[in-house]
Structure formats: C-alpha cells, structure tokens
N, C-alpha and C positions, 0 to 999 in steps of 0.2 A: 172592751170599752163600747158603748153603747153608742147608738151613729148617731145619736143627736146630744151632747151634753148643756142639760140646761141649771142654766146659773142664775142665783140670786145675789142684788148688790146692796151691802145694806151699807148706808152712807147718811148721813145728817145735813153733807153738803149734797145739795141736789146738782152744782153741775160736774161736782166730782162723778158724783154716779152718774150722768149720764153722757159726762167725757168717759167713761170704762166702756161704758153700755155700745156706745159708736161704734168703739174701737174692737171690742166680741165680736159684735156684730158683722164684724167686715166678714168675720169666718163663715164659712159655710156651715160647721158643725157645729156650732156654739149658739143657744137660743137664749138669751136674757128673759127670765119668765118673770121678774120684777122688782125692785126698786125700794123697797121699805126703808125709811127715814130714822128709826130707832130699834134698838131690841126688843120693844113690845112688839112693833109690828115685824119687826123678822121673824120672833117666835112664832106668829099667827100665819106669815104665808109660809115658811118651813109647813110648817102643818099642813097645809092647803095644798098646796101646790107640788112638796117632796121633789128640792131641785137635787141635782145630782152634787153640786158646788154652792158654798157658799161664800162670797168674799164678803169679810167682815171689819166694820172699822172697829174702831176700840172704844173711843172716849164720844157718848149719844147721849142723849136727855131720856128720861124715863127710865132703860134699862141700857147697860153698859154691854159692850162686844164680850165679856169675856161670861158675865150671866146668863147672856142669849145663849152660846154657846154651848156651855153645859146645860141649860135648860133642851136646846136641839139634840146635843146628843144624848139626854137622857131619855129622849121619847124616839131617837131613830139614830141609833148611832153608827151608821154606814155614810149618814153624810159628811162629806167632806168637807171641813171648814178653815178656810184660809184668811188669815187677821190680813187685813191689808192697812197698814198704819204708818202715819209719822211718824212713831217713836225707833229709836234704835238702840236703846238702850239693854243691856243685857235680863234685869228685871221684869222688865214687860215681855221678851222673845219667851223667857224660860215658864212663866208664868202663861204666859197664853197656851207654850206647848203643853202644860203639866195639866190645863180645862179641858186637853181633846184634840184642839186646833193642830190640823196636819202640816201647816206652812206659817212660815211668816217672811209677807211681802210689803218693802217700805214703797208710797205713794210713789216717791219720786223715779222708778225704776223705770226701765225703755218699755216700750207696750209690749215688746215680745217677750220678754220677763214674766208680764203676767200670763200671757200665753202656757208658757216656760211649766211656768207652776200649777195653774189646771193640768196641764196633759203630765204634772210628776203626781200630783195627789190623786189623779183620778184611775192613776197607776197602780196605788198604794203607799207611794214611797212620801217620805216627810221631805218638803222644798222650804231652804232657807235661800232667802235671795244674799247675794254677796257681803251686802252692810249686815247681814244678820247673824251673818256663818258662824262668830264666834260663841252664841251660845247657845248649839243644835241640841242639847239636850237640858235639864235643871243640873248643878250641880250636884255630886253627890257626897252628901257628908256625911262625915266620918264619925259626929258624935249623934246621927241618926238611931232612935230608939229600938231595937229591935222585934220582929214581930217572934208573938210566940207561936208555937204549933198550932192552934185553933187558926189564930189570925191568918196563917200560912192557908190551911185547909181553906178558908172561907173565902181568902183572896181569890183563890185557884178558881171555886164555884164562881163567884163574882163575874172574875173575867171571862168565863165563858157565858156571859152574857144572860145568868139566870137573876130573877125576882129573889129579895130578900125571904118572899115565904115558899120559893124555890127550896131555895137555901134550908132555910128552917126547915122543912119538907128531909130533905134530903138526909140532914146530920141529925135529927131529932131533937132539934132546939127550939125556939119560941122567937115569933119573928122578933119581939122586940130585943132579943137578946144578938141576934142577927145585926139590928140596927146598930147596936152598942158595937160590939166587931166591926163594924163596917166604920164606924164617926173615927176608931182609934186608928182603923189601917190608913186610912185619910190622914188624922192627925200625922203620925208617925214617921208617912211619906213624903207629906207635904204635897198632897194630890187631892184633888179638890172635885174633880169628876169620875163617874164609873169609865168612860172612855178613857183617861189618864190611867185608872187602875189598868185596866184593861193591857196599854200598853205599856204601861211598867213592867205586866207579867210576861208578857212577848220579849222583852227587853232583858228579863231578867231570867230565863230560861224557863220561868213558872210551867207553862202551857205542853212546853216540849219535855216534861218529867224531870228534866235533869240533872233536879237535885240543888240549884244551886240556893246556896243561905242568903238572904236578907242582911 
C-alpha cells in the first residue's frame, strides 16, 4: 500500500464532498487530490491526476457515477472505485458492482466506515458497507445464455487485460469480429464493463485454468 493514498471525491453536492474531504483529511495518509462536481469532470481529473481511490456518487448532471466509472476503468483499470450513495437498494449495489466499482458505501455511514472501505479496496478486496451486504455479488441466473467456446477463449484474452486487436492479433480474427464477441459476452452476462468482465473471470475460475463452465 503506498504511504500516501490519494483520493478523489466526486460529488454534485459541494458540502457533501467537502464534509468527506475534512473528515480524510484528518488522516495523515490520505490526501484529497480533488473534488469534481459531475462525471465529466471526474473522467477528466482521473486522467490528470490518477488517484489511487475514487469515491463516487451515483445520480450527477451531465454524466452519471456509473458511466464515469466504466469510462475510468476502461482507460486505467487498477483504480479503485467506490459508489458512495443514498440508494440501498439491491439494483443499484449489483449494478454498480457489475460497471467495475470495488465497494459500495451508503452516505449515511459512521466516518470510519469510510475509512473502513478505502484501506478494504485499496487492499483488493470488494467492501460492502452493512445496509448493502445483501447484494455482494449480481445475482446469478439460471436462464442466463451460455457462452460458446470462442466467447469463452476471448473472455479469457479479455480479462487479462489485452486490446480487442490484442485479441484479434492473438486468435487470427478481425478486430471487428472481436468486437462482435465482446458486445455478446457483455450481453449474456449482463456486464457492462471490461473491469466487470475481468472480475467475473477471477470469479469464475476463468484465469486460474480450472475449467469451470459458464
């Protein structure tokens, strides 16, 4: 863990964000590197600045928390990004997990809560805070389409983290045909980002050879 972790708060209520920002700050190891108001501008300092965390609200003007999101981790996907939201509803938790987002933290929690959840995500591990526990994972169903062997192959590529014309490269296909593979494995899973693919296949034994079926 790196001795300074710096955090971005993206928030639409400005004293939301800079009651979190105070209350970091009190930490010696935690640096607030800045504040952005919507998902455009948290797409634009992610870029800029590459915080180590990101707390993320959900419902912003111009681009919503869970676009940002997949948008951040599809250009650097080691960031950590944790929804910190009013909602607790099981829709919005599983949906946020399925974009990337390593936690989900409801507003109203004790401040060391959020603490709590930086030092789990920055860990690796996924942090639901207690009102969220009930839906750590999307659910998985059972009348879910199966992938075929290509889709399986391509997944695998995927989540080790290669470019579509990686990809294509790799198995001697055409990227656009890549692309096509890729919209249906999304479809299928109901996963909406390469970081979601990603750890679906961690999840699913993909990565570790194991064999297991879809």
């Amino acid at each position: 863990m790196p001795d300074t972790i710096r955090v971005l708060i993206v928030d639409d209520h400005p004293m939301v964000a800079e009651g979190i920002q105070s209350i970091l700050e009190s930490y010696d190891d935690i640096e607030v590197v800045g504040i952005p108001s919507n998902g455009e501008e948290a797409v634009a300092q992610a870029r800029a600045l590459n915080p180590d965390v990101i707390l993320m609200d959900l419902n912003m003007p111009k681009l919503g928390g869970l676009s940002a999101t997949e948008i951040i981790l599809e250009e650097a996907p080691k960031t950590r990004i944790l929804i910190l939201s009013m909602h607790d509803s099981p829709e919005y938790i599983s949906s946020a997990l399925s974009h990337g987002a390593m936690g989900y933290v409801l507003k109203d929690v004790p401040t060391e809560e959020i603490r709590q959840a930086i030092d789990a995500v920055m860990s690796g591990e996924t942090y639901l805070c207690t009102g969220a526990e009930g839906s750590l994972k999307p659910k998985d169903n059972p009348d879910r389409e199966a992938l075929t062997g290509r889709e399986q192959t391509i997944l695998l590529e995927l989540a080790q983290g290669k470019s579509n014309k990686d990809v294509a490269l790799a198995l001697d296909i055409s990227v656009r045909t890549v692309e096509t593979h890729r919209k249906n494995i999304k479809r299928k899973l109901g996963i909406s980002s390469t970081a979601g693919l990603t750890r679906y296949a961690l999840e699913h034994g993909v990565l570790q050879g194991t064999g297991h079926s879809f």
